[in-house]
C-alpha positions, -999 to 999 in steps of 0.1 A, spaced: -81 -206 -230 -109 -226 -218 -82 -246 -192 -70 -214 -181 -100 -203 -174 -109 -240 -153 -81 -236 -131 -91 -203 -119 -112 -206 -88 -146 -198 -87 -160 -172 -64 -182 -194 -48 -154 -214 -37 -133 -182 -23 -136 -185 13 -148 -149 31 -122 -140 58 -119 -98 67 -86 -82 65 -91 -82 102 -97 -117 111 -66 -129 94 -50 -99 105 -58 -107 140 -53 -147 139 -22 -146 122 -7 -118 148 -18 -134 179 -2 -170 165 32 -156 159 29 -136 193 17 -164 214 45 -187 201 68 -164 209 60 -158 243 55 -197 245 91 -199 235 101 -167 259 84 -184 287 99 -220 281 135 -201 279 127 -182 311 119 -212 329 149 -231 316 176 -204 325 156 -195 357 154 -231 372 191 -237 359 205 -204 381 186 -215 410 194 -254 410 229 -246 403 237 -221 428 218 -244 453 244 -269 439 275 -250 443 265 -240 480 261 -275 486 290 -290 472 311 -258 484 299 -272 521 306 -308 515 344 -302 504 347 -276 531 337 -305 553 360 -325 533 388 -303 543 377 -301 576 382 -338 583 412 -346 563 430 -320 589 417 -337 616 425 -372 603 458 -358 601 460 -347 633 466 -382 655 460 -368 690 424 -357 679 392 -383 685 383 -385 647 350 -401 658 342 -377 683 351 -347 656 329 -361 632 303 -367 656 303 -333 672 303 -317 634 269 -337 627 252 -324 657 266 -289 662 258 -280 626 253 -244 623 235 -243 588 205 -265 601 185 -238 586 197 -246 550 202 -282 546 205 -311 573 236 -333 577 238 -366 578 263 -393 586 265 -425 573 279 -460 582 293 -486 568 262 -503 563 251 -478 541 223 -468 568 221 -431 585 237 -433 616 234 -394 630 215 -365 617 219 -326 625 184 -327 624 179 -348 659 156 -371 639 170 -407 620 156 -418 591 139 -450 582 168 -481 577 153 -483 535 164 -448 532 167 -440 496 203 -427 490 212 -432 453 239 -403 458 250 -425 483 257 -455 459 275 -431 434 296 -416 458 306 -451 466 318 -458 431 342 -427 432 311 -409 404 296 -375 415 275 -383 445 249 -355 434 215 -357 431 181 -343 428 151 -365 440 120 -367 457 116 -383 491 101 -413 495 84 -405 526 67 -371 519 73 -366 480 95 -334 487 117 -329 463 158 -324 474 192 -318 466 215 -345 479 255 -341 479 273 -371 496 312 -371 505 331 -401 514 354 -397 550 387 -402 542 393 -422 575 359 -442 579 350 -456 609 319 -482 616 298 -455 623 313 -426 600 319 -437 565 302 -405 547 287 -375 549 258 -370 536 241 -331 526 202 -325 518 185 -297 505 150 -289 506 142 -275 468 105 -263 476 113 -229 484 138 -226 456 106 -243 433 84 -216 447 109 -188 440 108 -201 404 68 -203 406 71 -170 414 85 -160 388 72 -183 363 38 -164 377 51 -129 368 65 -141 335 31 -156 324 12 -127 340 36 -99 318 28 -128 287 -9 -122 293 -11 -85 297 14 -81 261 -10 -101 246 -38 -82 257 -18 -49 245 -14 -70 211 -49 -74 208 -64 -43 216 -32 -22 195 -41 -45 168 -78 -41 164 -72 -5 169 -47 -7 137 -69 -29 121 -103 -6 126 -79 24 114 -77 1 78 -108 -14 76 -132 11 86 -117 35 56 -114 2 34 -152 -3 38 -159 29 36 -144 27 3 -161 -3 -11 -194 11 0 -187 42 -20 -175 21 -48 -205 3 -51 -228 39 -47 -204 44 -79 -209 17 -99 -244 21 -99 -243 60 -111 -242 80 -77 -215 104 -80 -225 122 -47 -208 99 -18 -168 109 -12 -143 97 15 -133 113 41 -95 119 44 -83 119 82 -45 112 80 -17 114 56 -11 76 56 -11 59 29 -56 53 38 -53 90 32 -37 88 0 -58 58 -12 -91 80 -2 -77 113 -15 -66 90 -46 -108 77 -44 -120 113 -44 -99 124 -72 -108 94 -94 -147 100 -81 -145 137 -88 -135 128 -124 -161 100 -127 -185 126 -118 -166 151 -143 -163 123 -166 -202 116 -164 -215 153 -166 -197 157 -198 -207 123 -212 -243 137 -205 -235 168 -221 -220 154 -248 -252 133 -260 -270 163 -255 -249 188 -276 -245 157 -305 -283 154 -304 -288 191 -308 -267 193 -332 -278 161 -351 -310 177 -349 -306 209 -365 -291 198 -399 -312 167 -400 -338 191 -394 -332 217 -423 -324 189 -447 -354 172 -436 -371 206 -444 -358 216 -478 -360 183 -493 -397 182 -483 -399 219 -496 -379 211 -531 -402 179 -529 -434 195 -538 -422 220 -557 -401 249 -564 -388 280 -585 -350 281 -592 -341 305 -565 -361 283 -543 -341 252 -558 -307 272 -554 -312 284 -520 -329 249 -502 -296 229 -519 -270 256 -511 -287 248 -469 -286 208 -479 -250 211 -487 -240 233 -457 -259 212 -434 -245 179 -451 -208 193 -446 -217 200 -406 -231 161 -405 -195 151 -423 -172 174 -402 -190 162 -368 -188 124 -384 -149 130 -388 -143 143 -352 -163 111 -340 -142 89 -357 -112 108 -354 -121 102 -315 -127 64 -316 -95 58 -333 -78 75 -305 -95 58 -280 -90 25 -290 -52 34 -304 -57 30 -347 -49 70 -347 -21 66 -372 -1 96 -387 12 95 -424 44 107 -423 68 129 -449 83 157 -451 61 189 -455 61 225 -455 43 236 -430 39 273 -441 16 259 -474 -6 235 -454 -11 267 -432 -17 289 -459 -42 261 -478 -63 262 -444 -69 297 -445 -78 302 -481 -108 280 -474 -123 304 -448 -108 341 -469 -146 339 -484 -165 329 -454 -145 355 -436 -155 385 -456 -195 370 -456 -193 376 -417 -175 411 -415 -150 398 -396 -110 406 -407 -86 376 -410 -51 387 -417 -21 366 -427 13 380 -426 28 354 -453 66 346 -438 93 347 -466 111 315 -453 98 278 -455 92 253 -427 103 217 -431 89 196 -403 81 159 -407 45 154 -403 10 142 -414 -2 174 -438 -38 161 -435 -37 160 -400 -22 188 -396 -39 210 -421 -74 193 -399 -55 210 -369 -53 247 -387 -89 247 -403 -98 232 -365 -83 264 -353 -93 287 -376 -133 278 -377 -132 282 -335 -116 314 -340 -144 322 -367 -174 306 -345 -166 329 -315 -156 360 -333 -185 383 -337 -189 407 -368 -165 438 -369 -143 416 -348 -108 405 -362 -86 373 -364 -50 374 -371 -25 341 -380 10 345 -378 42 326 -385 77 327 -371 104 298 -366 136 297 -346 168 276 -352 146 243 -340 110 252 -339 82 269 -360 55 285 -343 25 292 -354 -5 314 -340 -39 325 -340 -57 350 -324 -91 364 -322 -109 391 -306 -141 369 -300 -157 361 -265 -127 345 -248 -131 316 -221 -135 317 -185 -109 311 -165 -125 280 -145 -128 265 -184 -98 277 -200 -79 247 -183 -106 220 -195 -114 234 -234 -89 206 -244 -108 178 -229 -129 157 -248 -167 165 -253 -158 197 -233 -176 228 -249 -174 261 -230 -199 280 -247 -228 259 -254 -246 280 -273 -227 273 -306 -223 247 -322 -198 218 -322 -194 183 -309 -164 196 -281 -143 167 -292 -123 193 -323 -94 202 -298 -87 172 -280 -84 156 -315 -62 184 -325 -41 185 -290 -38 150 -299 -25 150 -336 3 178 -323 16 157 -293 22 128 -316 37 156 -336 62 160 -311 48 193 -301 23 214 -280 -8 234 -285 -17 259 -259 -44 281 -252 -41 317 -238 -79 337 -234 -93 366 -215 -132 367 -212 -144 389 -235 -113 399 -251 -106 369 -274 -82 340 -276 -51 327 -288 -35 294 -299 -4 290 -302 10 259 -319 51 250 -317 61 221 -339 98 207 -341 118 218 -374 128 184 -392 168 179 -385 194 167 -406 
């Protein structure tokens, strides 16, 4: 235990990053290496589509010239150096490329462009033509650092002054087409990262701002304010989480108010038996007459029984809680246990003027079950119905069973519930008439005991006009 608990990192050491930071760094990483990667490819297929249609129009130019002078080499009556001469300067595409003629020397000997250059001219498309390779080339002149596109074809009939033909390209306006669009591509980069940014801390602000809002009221309810609730704006899941918040504050709050009213009820009614025990054993103390000693000891042992009863549902609590609620199980009849639960209150009954009937059922009802616990849940029953039943009233328990179930039910003519309470009389410490006494914790316990039962209690009450439980069990099978 004590390595597991080295390994775990301390919260000093945690580094403190929002949601949003990472939220933000980590989008705008993957989006600007994507565009990197868009742009990259856009340049790539861009600059290969321009370069190699500026290719095939040259090369398309030097084999037409190719075929041009092959006819005329074929043709004897022709001047094949006047041809080739009168090609070079009358070259109508001086707008596109220039054409140059070459000698055997390797040097420029004509150009369409009325201009010859320098004797060093660098031709390396030259010097691949010559060994039957591709003469094509891209390269940057010596003279002026333009970049070009060089094609060179070989004559088929050479002369001294016409051995080649030789076909340059300025690239610059192709390399500021592809500027161009290099320019928009970077441009429509920027602007999507821009809507990335501003999407994303909208997105982000639409999580964090509830997300605080959330801690902040989580902190408000850790220290005991039960006040502060989230606002819910969408049906996202935010929404959810903050309608989820509410629901869990609202019970926190619930929660809380009955904890309060809890420890006050138990303290009142700690306090009234403690009290009148207190008080007769001071009064039997000094001294006393026998009706004196019989009535102060008939109000210890009442009062005792509360303390026990209350000291019961307590427990019976706790072991819920922390799940060592255990049932004893065998095979009972239910119809005695019910019977030996209300022979304890026939007396108490008749003391209070108020009429408790039983219709005894002729049949019995096997169910497997706890009969302590369940006997706790009848007398449970029995003493509410008896607590909120005023004098002339009535109480009635009655029995029937079906082929799987038995069903059994009390019912009183006492003050009822309300119907904002009737749906919480079964939580625990929940008392809907706090004027009488009782810890609130009797029917949770005995909801409790009949779920594990395999069955269900339910309540039905008008204000006023009394109540009635209703408790179905399942018959034992086989």
């Amino acid at each position: 235990m004590n390595e597991n608990i080295k390994s775990l990192p301390s919260r000093r050491g945690l580094r403190h990053r929002s949601i949003s930071a990472r939220w933000m760094v980590n989008t705008l990483s993957v989006a600007a290496v994507l565009l990197v990667v868009a742009n990259i490819c856009i340049y790539y297929f861009t600059r290969r589509y321009y370069y190699g249609s500026a290719e095939s129009y040259i090369v398309s130019e030097a084999n037409a010239s190719q075929t041009i002078l092959a006819r005329l080499y074929d043709d004897l009556s022709a001047n094949y150096s006047s041809e080739v001469r009168n090609m070079v300067e009358s070259f109508g595409k001086k707008e596109q490329m220039e054409l140059m003629s070459i000698n055997v020397d390797g040097k420029v000997s004509l150009s369409s462009s009325g201009f010859s250059p320098d004797a060093e001219y660098f031709m390396p498309d030259y010097e691949l033509a010559l060994k039957s390779e591709d003469g094509l080339g891209i390269y940057r002149g010596e003279d002026n650092g333009e970049k070009i596109l060089a094609v060179t074809t070989i004559i088929a009939k050479p002369s001294s002054n016409y051995s080649a033909l030789r076909f340059v390209a300025s690239l610059e306006l192709i390399d500021d087409q592809i500027n161009g669009v290099m320019a928009v591509s970077l441009t429509v980069s920027v602007f999507i990262l821009l809507v990335v940014t501003f999407m994303g801390v909208y997105f982000v602000k639409s999580i964090c701002v509830p997300l605080g809002k959330i801690g902040s009221t989580a902190k408000k309810l850790a220290k005991g304010d039960f006040s502060e609730r989230i606002p819910v704006v969408s049906g996202d899941e935010i929404g959810q989480l903050s309608r989820a918040f509410n629901e869990m504050a609202d019970e926190l709050e619930n929660s809380e108010q009955i904890k309060n009213d809890f420890i006050s009820s138990v303290s009142h009614e700690l306090r009234t038996p403690l009290t009148a025990i207190k008080g007769w054993s001071e009064t039997l103390e000094s001294g006393y007459d026998p009706e004196t000693f019989k009535k102060g000891m008939k109000v210890i042992t009442g009062e005792t029984k509360r303390l026990e009863q209350m000291v019961e549902d307590l427990l019976d609590f706790s072991r819920i809680q922390s799940g060592h609620f255990t049932l004893q199980l065998t095979t009972i009849d239910l119809i005695a246990e019910l019977e030996d639960a209300i022979l304890i209150y026939i007396d108490k009954a008749k003391k209070e003027n108020i009429s408790l009937s039983y219709n005894e059922p002729e049949f019995m009802c096997a169910v497997v079950g706890d009969k302590n616990r369940l006997r706790q849940v009848f007398i449970n029953i029995i003493d509410n119905a008896l607590k909120y039943t005023e004098a002339g009233g009535s109480i009635e328990v009655e029995a029937q069973k079906t082929d799987s179930a038995v069903t059994v039910s009390v019912s009183d003519t006492g003050a009822g519930i309300a119907p904002d309470d009737l749906p919480k009389v079964k939580q625990k410490f929940y008392k809907a008439n706090k004027t009488k006494h009782g810890s609130g914790i009797g029917l949770a316990v005995a909801d409790e005991i009949i779920t594990r039962h395999g069955g269900t209690l339910e309540i039905d009450s008008e204000l006023g006009k009394g109540t009635t439980v209703t408790i179905t069990l399942p018959l034992k099978t086989g």
